[in-house]
N, C-alpha and C positions, 0 to 999 in steps of 0.2 A: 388603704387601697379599696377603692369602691367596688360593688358585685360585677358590674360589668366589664371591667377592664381586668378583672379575677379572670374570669369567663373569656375574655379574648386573649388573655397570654397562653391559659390552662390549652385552649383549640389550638394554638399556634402548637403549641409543645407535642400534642396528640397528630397534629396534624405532619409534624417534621417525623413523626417517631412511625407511625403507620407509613411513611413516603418512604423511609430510610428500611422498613421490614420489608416492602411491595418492592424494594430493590433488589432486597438480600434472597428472597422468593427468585427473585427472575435470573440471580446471579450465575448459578448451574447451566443457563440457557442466555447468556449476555450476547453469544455471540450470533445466535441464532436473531436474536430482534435488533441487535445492529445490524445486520446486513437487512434486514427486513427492512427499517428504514432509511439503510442506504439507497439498496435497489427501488422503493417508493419515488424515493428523491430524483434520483437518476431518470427513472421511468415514467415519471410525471407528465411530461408535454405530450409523449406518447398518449396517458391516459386519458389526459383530455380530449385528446384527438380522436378515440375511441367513445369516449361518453359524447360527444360533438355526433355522431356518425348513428349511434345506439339510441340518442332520444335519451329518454328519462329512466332507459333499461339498464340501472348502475352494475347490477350484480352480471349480466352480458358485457360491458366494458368490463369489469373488473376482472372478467377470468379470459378474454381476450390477452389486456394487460398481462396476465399472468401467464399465458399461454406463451406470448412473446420474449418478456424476461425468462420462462425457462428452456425455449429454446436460444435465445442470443447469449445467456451469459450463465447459467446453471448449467445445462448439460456439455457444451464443451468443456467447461474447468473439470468437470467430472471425469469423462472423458481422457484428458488429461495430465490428472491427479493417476488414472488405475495404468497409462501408459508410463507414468513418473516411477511408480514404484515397481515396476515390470526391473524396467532400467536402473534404476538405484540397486535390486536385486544383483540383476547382470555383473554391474560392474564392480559389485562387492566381489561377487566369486573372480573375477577376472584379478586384482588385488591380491586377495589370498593365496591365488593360484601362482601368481609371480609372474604373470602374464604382462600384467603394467604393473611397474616400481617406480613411481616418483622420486626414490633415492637412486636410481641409476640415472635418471632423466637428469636429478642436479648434477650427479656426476661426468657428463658428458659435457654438460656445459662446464664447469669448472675446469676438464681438462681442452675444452676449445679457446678457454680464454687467452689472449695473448700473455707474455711475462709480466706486462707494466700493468696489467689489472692484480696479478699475482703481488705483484709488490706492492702496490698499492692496499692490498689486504691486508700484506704484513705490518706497512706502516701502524695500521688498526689495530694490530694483532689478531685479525681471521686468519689462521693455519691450519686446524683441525678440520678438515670439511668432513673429516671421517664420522667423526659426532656430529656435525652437520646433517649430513646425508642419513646417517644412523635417527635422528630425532626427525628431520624430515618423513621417513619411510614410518616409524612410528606412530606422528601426526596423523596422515595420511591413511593408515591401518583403522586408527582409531576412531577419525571423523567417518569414513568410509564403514566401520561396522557400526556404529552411530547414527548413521543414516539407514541401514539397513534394518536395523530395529526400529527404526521409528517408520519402516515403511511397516515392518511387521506389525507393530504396533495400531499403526493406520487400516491392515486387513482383520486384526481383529478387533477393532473396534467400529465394526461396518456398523453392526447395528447403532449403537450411540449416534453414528453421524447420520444414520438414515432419519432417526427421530429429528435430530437438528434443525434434518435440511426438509424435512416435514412441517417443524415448527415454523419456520422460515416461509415456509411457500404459503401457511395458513394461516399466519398473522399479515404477509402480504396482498394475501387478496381482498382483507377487511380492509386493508391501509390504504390500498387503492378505491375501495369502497366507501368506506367511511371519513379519508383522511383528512378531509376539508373541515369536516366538522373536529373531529379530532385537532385540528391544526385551532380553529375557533377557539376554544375549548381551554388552551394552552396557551394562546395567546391571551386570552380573558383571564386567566388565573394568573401569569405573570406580575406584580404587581410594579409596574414600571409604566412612566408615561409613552404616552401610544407614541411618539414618536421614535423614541428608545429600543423600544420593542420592534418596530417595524427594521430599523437602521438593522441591530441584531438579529434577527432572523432572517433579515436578506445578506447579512455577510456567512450566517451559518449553512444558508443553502447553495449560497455561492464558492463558499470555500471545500462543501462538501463534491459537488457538482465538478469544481476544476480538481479539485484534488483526487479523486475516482476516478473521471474522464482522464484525463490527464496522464496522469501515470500509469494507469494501467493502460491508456495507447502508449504510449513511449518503453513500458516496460513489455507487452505484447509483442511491438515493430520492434526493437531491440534484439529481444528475445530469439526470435524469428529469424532475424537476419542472421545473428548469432551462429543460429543451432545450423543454418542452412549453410555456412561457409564450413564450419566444422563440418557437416557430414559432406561435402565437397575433397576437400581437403585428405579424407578420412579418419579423422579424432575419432577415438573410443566413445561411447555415450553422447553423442550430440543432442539428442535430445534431451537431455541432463545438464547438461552443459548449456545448450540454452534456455533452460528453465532458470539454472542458476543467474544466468546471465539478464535474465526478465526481474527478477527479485534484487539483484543489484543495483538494479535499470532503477528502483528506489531512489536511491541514493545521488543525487544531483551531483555532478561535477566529477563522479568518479566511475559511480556504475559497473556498465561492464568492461571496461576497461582492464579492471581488476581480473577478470577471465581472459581475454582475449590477448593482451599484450606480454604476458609470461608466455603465451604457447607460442607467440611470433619470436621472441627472443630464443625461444630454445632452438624455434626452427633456424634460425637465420646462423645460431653458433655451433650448432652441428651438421652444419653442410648442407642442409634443407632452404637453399637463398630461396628460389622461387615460389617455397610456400610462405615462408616467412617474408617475403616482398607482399605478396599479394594480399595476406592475412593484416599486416601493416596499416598498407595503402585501406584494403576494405575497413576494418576495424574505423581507423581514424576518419575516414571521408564518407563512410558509408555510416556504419554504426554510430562512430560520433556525433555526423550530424543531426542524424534522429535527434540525439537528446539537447544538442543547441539549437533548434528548428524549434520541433515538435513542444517541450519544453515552457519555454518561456511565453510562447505564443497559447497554450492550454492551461498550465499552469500559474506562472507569477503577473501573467497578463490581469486573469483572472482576482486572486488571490491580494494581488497589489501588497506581495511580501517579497523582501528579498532575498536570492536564492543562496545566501549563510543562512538565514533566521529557516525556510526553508527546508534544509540539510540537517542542524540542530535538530529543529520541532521532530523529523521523520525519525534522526534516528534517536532519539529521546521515549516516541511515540515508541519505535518497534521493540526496545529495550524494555517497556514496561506492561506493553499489551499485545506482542509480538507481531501479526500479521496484521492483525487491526489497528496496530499503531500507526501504519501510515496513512490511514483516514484519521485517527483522533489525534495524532500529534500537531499536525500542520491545522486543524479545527482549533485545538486548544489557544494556539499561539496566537491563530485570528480571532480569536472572538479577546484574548488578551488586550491583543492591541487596539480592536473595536469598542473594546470598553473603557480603555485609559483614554483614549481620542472622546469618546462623548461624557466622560467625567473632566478631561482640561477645556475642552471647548461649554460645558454645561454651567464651570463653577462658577461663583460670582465675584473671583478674582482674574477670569480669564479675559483678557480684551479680544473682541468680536476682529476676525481679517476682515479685511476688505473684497466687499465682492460678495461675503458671503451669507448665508443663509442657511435657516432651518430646514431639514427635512419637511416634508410635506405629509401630515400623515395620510397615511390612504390604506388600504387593506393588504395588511403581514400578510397574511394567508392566502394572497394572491400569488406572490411568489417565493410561497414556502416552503415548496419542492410537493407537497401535497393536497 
């Protein structure tokens, strides 16, 4: 083995093993520079649109920029996150207290149900609702003081998230500062031909782009609608309840469904027709079509995934990196399939469609979200 080809493996080795340490460095604080360069990505036309207006005054755009993102999207979630656990509190004592039992709520229904539902359990063999109801009110105890400690949890770990969300706000103002060259930078070190690179970095800014956009409208308006018919209505916790109902809102094809349509059924079998009509009606034609509108038209439009593949990636994504999975999981999947499409169309067993053509290389970092 000749000295320089020593010399170019020995760098590569150093080179993977210092990338893989500068990882393990940042890991404590992962979440704090993912969202950094989400919100870059996100806020990007904005900053243009400030450095356009500011001249060559980058560091006055940048903290424009920043001023913007943390009033549009940093201090409401703040806001309420400290309202979330007000209410998560509340309606833990209201549980405990016996004030709300989800195991009398099953019980009500089961005794409204007609015979032939009855029989029909039995054919199953469901008989026991006693155990039922009994592991129900359990469930429910359990998740409910579960959530209570984790809000507890949440207030004493103010300080930890103040640094975070510190870290976050001060790598984003360089990002918006610097991130073009940064963006340069990364792109020059890739080693893949420029055409490759451009194709990938326009599906990762795009998939990041509708995937944020996206769902957090849909899980927001959802959300929203949600909590407002409940405190209508009069449900315990609505606010809760439509927080839960926004983080469902994830979940494509089911959502919050999963909230809203158990509480119309209990209404509709214990005498409550009119809430349970209108909760129904709203849920389905109001709230659902949020997410078959809204949906398709921000997300799979964008995305050019289908909504199984989807479903899978998010809840894959949230299963592994929890809250941030549903920005990394539906990413994963796209840049997946962005790079099996430019390896069958690239290799030199692939036959060229008709029609078609090369990318055009031209500048990644033109719309690389930074």
């Amino acid at each position: 083995m000749s000295r320089p080809v020593f010399e170019n493996r020995t760098f590569v080795v150093l080179l993977v093993f210092v990338t893989i340490a500068f990882g393990w460095l940042l890991l404590p604080f992962y979440g704090a520079v993912f969202w950094a360069v989400i919100l870059a990505i996100l806020f990007a036309p904005l900053h243009r649109r400030f450095l356009r207006l500011c001249g060559s005054r980058r560091n006055v755009a940048a903290m424009l920029s920043l001023l913007t993102c943390l009033l549009l999207a940093v201090l409401p979630m703040i806001m309420i996150a400290a309202s979330l656990v007000q209410e998560i509190a509340s309606l833990y004592q209201l549980i405990s207290s016996g004030q709300v039992d989800f195991g009398r709520y099953a019980e009500q229904i089961r005794s409204a149900l007609p015979p032939s539902v009855h029989e029909l359990f039995s054919r199953f063999g469901i008989t026991d609702f006693n155990t039922l109801r009994g592991f129900l009110t359990d469930a429910v105890k359990t998740a409910s003081q579960l959530l209570a400690n984790h809000a507890v949890n949440v207030g004493q770990n103010t300080l930890q998230f103040l640094v975070s969300c510190a870290i976050m706000l001060y790598l984003l103002f360089f990002l918006f500062r610097d991130g073009a060259e940064l963006s340069r930078m990364i792109v020059d070190a890739v080693p893949l031909q420029r055409n490759r690179k451009v194709e990938l970095f326009q599906k990762f800014t795009t998939v990041v782009r509708a995937t944020v956009k996206g769902n957090v409208a849909v899980a927001i308006t959802q959300g929203a609608l949600g909590g407002l018919i409940f405190w209508v209505l009069g449900i315990h916790a609505a606010l809760l309840w439509g927080v839960i109902m926004a983080f469902l809102s994830l979940l494509p094809a089911v959502g919050a469904a999963l909230v809203w349509a158990p509480v119309a059924v209990y209404f509709l079998v214990t005498g409550l027709v009119w809430q349970g009509v209108i909760l129904l009606l709203y849920g389905t034609f109001v709230i659902g079509l949020v997410d078959n509108i809204l949906r398709p038209l921000l997300v799979g439009k964008d995305t050019k995934m289908p909504d199984y593949l989807v479903l899978i990636s998010t809840l894959g994504g949230l299963a592994l990196f929890g809250l941030n999975g549903f920005v990394i999981g539906p990413l994963i999947a796209a840049i997946f399939i962005a790079s099996w499409a430019i390896f069958s169309r690239d290799s030199p067993s692939a036959e060229p469609a008709l029609g078609s053509s090369k990318l055009e290389p031209n500048d990644p970092t033109k719309d690389c979200g930074l």
